[in-house]
C-alpha positions as CSV (number, residue, x, y, z in Angstrom):
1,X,-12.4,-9.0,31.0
2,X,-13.3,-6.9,27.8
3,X,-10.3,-6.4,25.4
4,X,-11.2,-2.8,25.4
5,X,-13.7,-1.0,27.0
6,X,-16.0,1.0,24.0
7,X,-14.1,0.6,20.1
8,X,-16.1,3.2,17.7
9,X,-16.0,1.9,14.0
10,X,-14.9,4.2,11.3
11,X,-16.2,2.9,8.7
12,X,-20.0,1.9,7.2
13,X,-21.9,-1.0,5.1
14,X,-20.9,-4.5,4.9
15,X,-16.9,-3.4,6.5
16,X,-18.8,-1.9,9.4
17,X,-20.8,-4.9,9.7
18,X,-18.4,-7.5,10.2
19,X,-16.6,-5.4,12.6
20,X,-19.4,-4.8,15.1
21,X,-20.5,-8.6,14.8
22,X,-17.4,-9.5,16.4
23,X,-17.6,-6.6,18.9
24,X,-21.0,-8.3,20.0
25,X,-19.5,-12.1,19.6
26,X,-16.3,-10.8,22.3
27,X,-18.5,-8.0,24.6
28,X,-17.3,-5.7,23.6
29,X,-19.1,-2.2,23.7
30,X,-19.5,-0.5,20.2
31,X,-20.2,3.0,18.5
32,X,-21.4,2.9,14.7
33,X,-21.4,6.4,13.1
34,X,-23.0,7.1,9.6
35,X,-23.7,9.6,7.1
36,X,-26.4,11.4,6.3
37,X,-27.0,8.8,3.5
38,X,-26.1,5.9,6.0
39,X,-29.1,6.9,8.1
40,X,-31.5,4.5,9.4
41,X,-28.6,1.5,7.5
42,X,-29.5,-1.9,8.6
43,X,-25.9,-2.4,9.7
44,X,-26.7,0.4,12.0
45,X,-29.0,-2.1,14.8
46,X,-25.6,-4.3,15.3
47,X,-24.2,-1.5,17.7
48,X,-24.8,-0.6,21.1
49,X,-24.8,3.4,20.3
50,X,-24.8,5.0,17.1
51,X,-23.6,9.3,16.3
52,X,-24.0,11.1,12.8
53,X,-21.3,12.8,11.6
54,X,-22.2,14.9,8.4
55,X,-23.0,14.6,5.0
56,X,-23.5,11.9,2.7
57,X,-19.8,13.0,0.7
58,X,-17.1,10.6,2.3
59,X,-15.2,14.2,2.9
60,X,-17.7,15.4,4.9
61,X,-18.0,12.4,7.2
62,X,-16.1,8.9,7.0
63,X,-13.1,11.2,5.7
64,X,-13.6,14.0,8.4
65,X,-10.9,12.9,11.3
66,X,-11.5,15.7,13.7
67,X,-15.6,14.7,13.5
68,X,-14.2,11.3,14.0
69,X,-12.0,12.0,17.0
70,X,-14.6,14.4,18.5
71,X,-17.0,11.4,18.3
72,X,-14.9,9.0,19.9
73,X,-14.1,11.3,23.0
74,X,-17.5,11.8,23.3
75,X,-18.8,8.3,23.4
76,X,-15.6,7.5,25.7
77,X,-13.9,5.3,23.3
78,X,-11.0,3.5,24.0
79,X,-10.1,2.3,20.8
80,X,-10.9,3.0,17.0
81,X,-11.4,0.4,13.9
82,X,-10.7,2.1,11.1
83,X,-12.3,-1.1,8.9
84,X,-10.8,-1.2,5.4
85,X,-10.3,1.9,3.1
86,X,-11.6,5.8,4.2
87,X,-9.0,6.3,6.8
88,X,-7.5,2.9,7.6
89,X,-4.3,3.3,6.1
90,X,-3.6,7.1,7.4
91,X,-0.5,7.3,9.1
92,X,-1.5,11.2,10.4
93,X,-5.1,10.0,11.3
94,X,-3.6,6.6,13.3
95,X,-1.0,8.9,15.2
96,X,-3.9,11.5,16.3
97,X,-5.9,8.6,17.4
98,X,-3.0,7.6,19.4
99,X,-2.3,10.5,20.9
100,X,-5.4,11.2,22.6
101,X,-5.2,8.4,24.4
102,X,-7.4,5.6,22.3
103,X,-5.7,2.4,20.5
104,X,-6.2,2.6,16.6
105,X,-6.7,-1.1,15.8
106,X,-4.2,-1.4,13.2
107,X,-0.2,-1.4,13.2
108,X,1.4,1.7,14.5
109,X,1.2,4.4,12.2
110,X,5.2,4.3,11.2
111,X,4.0,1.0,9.4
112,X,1.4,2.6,7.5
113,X,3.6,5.3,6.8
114,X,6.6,3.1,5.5
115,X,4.0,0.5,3.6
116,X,1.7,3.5,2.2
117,X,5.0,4.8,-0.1
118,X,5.2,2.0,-2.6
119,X,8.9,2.7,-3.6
120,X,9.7,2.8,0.3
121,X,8.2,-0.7,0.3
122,X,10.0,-2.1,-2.5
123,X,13.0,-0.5,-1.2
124,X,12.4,-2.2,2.5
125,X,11.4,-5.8,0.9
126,X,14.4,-5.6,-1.7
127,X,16.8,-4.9,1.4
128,X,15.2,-7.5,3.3
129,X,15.8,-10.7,0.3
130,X,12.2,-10.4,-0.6
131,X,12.1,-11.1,-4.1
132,X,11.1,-8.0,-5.8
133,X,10.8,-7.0,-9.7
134,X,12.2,-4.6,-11.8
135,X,11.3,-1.1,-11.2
136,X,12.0,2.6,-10.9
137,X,11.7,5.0,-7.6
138,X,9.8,7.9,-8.1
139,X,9.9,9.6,-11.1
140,X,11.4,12.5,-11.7
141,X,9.9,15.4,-14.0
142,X,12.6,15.4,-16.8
143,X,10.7,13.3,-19.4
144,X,14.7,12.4,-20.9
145,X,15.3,11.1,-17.3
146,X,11.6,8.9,-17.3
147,X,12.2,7.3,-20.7
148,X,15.6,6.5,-19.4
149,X,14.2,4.8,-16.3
150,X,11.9,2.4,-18.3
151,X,15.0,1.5,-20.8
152,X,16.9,0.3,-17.9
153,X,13.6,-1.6,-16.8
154,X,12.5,-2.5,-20.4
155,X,9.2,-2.5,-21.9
156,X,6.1,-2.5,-21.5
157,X,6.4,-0.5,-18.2
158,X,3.4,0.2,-15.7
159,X,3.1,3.4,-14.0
160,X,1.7,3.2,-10.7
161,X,1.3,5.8,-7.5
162,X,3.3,6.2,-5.4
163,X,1.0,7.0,-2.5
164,X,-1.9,4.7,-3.1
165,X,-3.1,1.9,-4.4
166,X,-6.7,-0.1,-5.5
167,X,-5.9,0.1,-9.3
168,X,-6.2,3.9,-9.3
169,X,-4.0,5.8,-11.6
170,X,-2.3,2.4,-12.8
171,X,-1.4,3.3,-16.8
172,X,0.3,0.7,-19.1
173,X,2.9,1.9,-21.2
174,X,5.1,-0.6,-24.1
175,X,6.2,2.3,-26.4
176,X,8.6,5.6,-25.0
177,X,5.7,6.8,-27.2
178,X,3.1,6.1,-24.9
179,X,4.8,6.3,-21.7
180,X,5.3,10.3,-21.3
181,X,1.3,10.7,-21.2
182,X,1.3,7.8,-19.1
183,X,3.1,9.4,-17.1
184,X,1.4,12.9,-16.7
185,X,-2.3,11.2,-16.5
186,X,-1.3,8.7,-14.0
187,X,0.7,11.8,-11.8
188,X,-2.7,13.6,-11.9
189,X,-5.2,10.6,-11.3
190,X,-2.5,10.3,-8.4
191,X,-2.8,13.8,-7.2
192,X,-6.5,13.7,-7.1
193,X,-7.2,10.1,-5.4
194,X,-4.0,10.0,-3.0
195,X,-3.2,13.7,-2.6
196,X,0.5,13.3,-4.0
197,X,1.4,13.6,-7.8
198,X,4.8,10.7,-7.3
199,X,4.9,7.7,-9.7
200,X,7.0,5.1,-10.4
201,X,7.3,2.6,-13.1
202,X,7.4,-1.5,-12.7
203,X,8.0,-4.0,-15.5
204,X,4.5,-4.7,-16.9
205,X,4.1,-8.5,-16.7
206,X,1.4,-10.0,-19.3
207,X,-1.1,-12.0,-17.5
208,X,0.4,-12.5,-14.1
209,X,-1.3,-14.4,-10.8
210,X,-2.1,-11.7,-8.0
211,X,-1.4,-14.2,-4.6
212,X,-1.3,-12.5,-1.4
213,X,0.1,-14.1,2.3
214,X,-2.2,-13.0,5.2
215,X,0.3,-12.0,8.5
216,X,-1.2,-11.5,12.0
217,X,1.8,-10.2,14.2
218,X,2.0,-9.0,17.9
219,X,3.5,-6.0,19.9
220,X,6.3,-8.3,20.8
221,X,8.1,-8.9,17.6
222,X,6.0,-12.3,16.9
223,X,5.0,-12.8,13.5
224,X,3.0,-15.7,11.7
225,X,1.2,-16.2,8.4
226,X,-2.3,-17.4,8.2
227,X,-1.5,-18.9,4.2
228,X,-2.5,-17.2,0.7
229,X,-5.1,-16.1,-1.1
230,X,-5.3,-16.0,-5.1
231,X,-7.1,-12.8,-6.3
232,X,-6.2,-12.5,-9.5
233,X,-9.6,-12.8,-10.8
234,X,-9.9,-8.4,-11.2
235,X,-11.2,-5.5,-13.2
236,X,-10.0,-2.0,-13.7
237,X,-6.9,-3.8,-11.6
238,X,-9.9,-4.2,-8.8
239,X,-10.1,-7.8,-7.6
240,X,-14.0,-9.2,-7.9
241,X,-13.2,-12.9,-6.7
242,X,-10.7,-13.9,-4.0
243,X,-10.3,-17.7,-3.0
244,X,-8.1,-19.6,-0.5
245,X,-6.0,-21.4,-1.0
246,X,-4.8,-20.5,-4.4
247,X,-4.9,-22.6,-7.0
248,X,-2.2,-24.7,-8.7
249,X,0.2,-23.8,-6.4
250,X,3.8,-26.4,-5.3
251,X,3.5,-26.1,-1.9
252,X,7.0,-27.2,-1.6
253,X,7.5,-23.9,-3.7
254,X,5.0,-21.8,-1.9
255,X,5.3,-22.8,1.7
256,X,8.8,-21.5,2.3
257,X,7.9,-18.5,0.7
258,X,5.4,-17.4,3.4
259,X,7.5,-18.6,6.1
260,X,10.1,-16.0,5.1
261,X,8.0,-13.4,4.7
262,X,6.7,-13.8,7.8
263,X,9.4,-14.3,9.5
264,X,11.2,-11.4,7.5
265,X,8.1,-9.1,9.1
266,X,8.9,-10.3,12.4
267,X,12.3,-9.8,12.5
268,X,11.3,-6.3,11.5
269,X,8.7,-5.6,14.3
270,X,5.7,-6.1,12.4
271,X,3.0,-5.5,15.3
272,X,-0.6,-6.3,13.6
273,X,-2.5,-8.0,10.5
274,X,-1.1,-7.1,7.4
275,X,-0.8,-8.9,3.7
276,X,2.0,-8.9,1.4
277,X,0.5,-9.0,-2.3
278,X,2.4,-10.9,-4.4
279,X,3.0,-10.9,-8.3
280,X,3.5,-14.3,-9.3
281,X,4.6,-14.3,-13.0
282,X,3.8,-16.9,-15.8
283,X,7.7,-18.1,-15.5
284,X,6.5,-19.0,-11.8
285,X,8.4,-16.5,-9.9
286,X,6.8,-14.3,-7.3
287,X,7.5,-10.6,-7.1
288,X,6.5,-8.4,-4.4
289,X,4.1,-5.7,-5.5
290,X,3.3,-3.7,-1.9
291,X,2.2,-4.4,1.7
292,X,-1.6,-3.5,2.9
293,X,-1.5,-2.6,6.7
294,X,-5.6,-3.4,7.7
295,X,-7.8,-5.9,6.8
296,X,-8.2,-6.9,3.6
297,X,-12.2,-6.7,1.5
298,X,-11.4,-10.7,0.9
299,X,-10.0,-11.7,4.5
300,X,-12.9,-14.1,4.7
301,X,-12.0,-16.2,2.5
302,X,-9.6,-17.5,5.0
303,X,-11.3,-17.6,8.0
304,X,-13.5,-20.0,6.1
305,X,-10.9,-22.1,5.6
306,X,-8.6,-21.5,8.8
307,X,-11.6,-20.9,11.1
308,X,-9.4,-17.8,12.6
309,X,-11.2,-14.9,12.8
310,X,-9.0,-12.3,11.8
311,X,-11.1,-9.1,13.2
312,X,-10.9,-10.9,17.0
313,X,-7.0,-11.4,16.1
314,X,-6.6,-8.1,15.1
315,X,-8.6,-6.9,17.8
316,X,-6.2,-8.8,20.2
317,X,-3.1,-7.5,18.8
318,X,-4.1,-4.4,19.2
319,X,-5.1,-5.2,23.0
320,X,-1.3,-6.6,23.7
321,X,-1.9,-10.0,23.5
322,X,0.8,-12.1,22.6
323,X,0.8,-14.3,19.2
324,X,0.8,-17.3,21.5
325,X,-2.8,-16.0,22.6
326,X,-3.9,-14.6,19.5
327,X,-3.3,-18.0,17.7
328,X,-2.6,-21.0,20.3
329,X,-2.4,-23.1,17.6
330,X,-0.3,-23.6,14.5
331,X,-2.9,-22.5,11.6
332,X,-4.2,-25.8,9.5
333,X,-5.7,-25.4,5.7
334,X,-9.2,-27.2,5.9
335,X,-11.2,-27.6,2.3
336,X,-11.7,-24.5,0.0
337,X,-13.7,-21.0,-0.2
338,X,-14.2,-19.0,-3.0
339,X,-15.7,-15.2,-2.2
340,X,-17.4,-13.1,-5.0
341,X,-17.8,-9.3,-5.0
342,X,-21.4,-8.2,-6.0
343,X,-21.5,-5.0,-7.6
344,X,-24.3,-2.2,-8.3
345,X,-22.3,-2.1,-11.4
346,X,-22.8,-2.6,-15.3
347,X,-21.8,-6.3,-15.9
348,X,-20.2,-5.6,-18.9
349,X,-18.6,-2.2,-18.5
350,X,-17.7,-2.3,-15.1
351,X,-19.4,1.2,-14.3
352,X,-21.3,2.4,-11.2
353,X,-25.1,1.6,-11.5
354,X,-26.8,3.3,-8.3
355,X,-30.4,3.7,-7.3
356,X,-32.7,2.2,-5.3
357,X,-32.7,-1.6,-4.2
358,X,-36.3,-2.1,-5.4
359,X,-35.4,-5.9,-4.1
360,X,-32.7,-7.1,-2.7
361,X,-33.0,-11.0,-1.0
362,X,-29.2,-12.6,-0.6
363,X,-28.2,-16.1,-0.8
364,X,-29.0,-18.5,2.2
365,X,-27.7,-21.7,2.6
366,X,-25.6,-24.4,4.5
367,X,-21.7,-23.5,3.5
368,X,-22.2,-19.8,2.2
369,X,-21.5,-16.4,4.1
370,X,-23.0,-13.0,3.2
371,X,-21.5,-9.8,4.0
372,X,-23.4,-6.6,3.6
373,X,-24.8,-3.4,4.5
374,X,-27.6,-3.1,2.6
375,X,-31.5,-4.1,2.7
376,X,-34.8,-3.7,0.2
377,X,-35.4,0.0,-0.4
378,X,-31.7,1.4,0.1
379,X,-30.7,3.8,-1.8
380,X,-27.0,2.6,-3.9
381,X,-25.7,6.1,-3.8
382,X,-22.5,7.6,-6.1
383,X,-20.8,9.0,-2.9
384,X,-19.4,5.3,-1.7
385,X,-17.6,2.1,-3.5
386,X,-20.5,0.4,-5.0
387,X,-20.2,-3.0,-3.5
388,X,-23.1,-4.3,-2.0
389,X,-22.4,-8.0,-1.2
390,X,-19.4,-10.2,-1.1
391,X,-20.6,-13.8,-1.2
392,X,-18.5,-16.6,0.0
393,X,-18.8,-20.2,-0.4
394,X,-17.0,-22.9,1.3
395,X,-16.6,-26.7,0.1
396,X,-14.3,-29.6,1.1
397,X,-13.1,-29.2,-2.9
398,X,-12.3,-26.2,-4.6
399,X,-15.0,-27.5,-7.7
400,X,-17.5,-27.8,-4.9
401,X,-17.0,-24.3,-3.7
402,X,-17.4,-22.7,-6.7
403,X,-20.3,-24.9,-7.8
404,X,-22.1,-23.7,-4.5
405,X,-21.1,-20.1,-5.3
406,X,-22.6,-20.1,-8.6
407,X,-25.4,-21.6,-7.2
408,X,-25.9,-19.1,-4.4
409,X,-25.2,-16.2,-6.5
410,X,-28.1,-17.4,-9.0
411,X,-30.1,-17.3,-6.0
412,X,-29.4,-13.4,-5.7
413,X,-32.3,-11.5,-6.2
414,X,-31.3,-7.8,-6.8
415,X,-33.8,-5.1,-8.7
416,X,-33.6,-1.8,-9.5
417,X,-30.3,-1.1,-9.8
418,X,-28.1,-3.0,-12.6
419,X,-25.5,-4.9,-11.3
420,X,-22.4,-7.8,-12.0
421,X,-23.6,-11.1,-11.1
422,X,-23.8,-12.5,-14.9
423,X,-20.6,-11.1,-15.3
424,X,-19.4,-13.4,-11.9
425,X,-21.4,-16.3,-12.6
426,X,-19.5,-16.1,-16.4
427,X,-16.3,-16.0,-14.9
428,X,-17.2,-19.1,-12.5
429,X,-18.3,-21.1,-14.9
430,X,-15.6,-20.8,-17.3
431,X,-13.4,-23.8,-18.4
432,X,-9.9,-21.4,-17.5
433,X,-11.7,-20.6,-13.3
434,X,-12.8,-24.3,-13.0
435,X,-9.6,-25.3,-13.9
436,X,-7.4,-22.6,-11.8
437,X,-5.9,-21.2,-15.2
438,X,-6.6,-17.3,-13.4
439,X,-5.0,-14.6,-14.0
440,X,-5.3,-10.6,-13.9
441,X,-6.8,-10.1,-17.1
442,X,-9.1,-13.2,-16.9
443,X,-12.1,-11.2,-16.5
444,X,-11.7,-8.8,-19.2
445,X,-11.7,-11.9,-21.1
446,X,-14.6,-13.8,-20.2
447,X,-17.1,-10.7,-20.3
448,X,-15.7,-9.9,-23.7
449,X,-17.0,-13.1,-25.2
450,X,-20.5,-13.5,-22.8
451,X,-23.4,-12.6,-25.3
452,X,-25.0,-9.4,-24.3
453,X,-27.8,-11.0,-23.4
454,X,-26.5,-12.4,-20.2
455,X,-26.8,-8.8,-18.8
456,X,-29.5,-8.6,-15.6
């Protein structure tokens, strides 16, 4: 018997992609909806029935719940993935999905809400022993009562959203000088990405590790991890290479970590996948940053390595199933994956570069994985992210995963549009990656010394 009887997938490209494969793999009836942009998207032919719902701006369509609920009634959905980003972690969007009768394939929506306020968060992990660093709540608006918030945390500070995350509106600050403009740019990048102008400050920590612990928890209080990932590999504080496990990590240091974090999630009534990003600092203490209630851009990374396929668990979490069924056995660590984000993107600015895909042939190979949405003669438009492939490779060493990745991405052919494989295949290749030496500001590093020549 089907888990549920129709899902619709909120979402497009590669995300909706690997949702409706493992619709098809598990039988279970599927509704794709795109954009006016979207139309005619290869990703499109992996559904049983596909609707439009408006314009190519997100606002217009992946953003427009009531077209999105209207959809799903009329295709007689019973449940909705919300994929990753658009509307999969909004709390008011989940609860309306709920209430007219469908399952939103996700945790309840009073988890998004709580994990979506990053003070909250703190606040909940801090209360919980989690080890957390030293921070603010939200800010208030007397600047005298700001500066006095990031003396008691001591600079540099970072001024983050409160409502939202993927590196938006994140503004150092090591002077009281700079920090009041911080401040007031950050509250407005806020405002305009998340809808909410709070802030808060953290204790800016110079070239930390970014490791985050995958959790897949039931409706019945069960909660279990599924390891770590290292993505600390990022630009514009937007990770471009993930890998499981991490590297150069004690696991008699690490391992007890995630078992209380997962069992700190279940004593809580955690009921679906979630991660808990981690800060892990150059003194080797980990710090918890936030919690992300959906699937995660690099969960494959440890599927390839756990063969768990974390859309069919989170699928059957959402069905009722208990953890018991969802994962009958205890998760094992298997050889290593390495997943690269390809970007219609400047290699050596980081900006958008869209157009059309004049060709566009991806990798194909024993031991590499290709996610995407996109085909020769798309159109890369500025109204979406501008990712158009994650790559992942998989070898029973960590060197032979990322000598297969750099391999496969050289294999890439992508014309027309610029885009950031030199800048990956730079980063891959460097002595610091090869030898797990990552950290946040890595990247920066490497593209400032490749010669420009290296550019596509």
């Amino acid at each position: 018997m089907a888990l549920f009887s129709k899902v619709l997938v909120a979402n497009r490209g590669a995300v909706a992609a690997r949702v409706l494969r493992c619709l098809n793999t598990l039988g279970i009836p599927s509704i794709a909806v795109y954009s006016e942009a979207d139309r005619g998207a290869p990703w499109l032919e992996l559904a049983g029935e596909t609707a439009a719902i408006g314009g190519a701006p997100a606002r217009e369509s992946y953003l427009n719940a009531d077209r999105l609920l209207e959809t799903a009634r009329r295709f007689h959905a019973d449940a909705l993935h919300p994929g990753y980003g658009f509307l999969s972690e909004n709390a008011a969007f989940a609860t309306r999905v709920e209430e007219q009768g469908m399952r939103f394939i996700g945790p309840a929506p009073h988890w998004i809400d709580a994990m979506g306020h990053k003070t909250r968060a703190r606040e909940m992990a801090a209360a919980n022993g989690l080890p957390v660093g030293r921070g603010s709540g939200v800010l208030p608006a007397d600047p005298a009562l700001i500066l006095a918030a990031a003396e008691a945390i001591g600079y540099p500070v970072l001024v983050k959203p409160a409502a939202g995350g993927g590196g938006i509106g994140m503004l150092p600050a090591k002077t009281p000088a700079d920090l009041i403009a911080a401040v007031e740019r950050a509250a407005s990048m806020a405002e305009r990405g998340f809808a909410s102008r709070e802030v808060y400050l953290e204790r800016l920590v110079e070239k930390p590790r970014h490791v985050e612990i995958q959790l897949v928890g039931d409706r019945h209080g069960n909660v279990a991890h599924v390891f770590e990932r290292d993505c600390s590999v990022q630009r514009r504080h937007q990770k471009i290479i993930e890998e499981a496990a991490a590297p150069n990590l004690d696991r008699s240091q690490v391992d007890p970590l995630l078992a209380s974090v997962a069992a700190t999630m279940g004593r809580l009534g955690y009921d679906n996948l979630g991660t808990v990003e981690m800060l892990l600092a150059p003194d080797g203490e980990f710090r918890f940053l936030e919690m992300n209630t959906r699937l995660q851009v690099e969960h494959g990374v440890t599927e390839e390595v756990t063969g768990i396929d974390l859309v069919a668990a989170q699928l059957r979490s959402a069905a009722g199933q208990r953890l018991a069924e969802i994962l009958p056995e205890a998760p094992t660590l298997t050889g290593h994956a390495v997943q690269a984000r390809v970007y219609a993107e400047d290699p050596k600015r980081f900006l958008p570069s869209p157009g059309t895909l004049r060709e566009y042939t991806p990798p194909r190979g024993p031991h590499i994985r290709v996610e995407t949405g996109y085909c020769a003669g798309r159109e890369v438009t500025p109204h979406y992210d501008p990712l158009l492939a994650k790559v992942i490779a998989r070898g029973a060493t960590r060197r032979e995963a990322i000598d297969r990745l750099i391999e496969a991405l050289g294999a890439f052919r992508v014309e027309g549009i610029k885009h950031n494989i030199p800048a990956l295949c730079a980063i891959l290749a460097s002595e610091e990656f090869r030898e797990g030496r990552v950290h946040t500001g890595l990247a920066a590093e490497v593209v400032a010394r490749t010669p420009a020549e290296a550019k596509p």
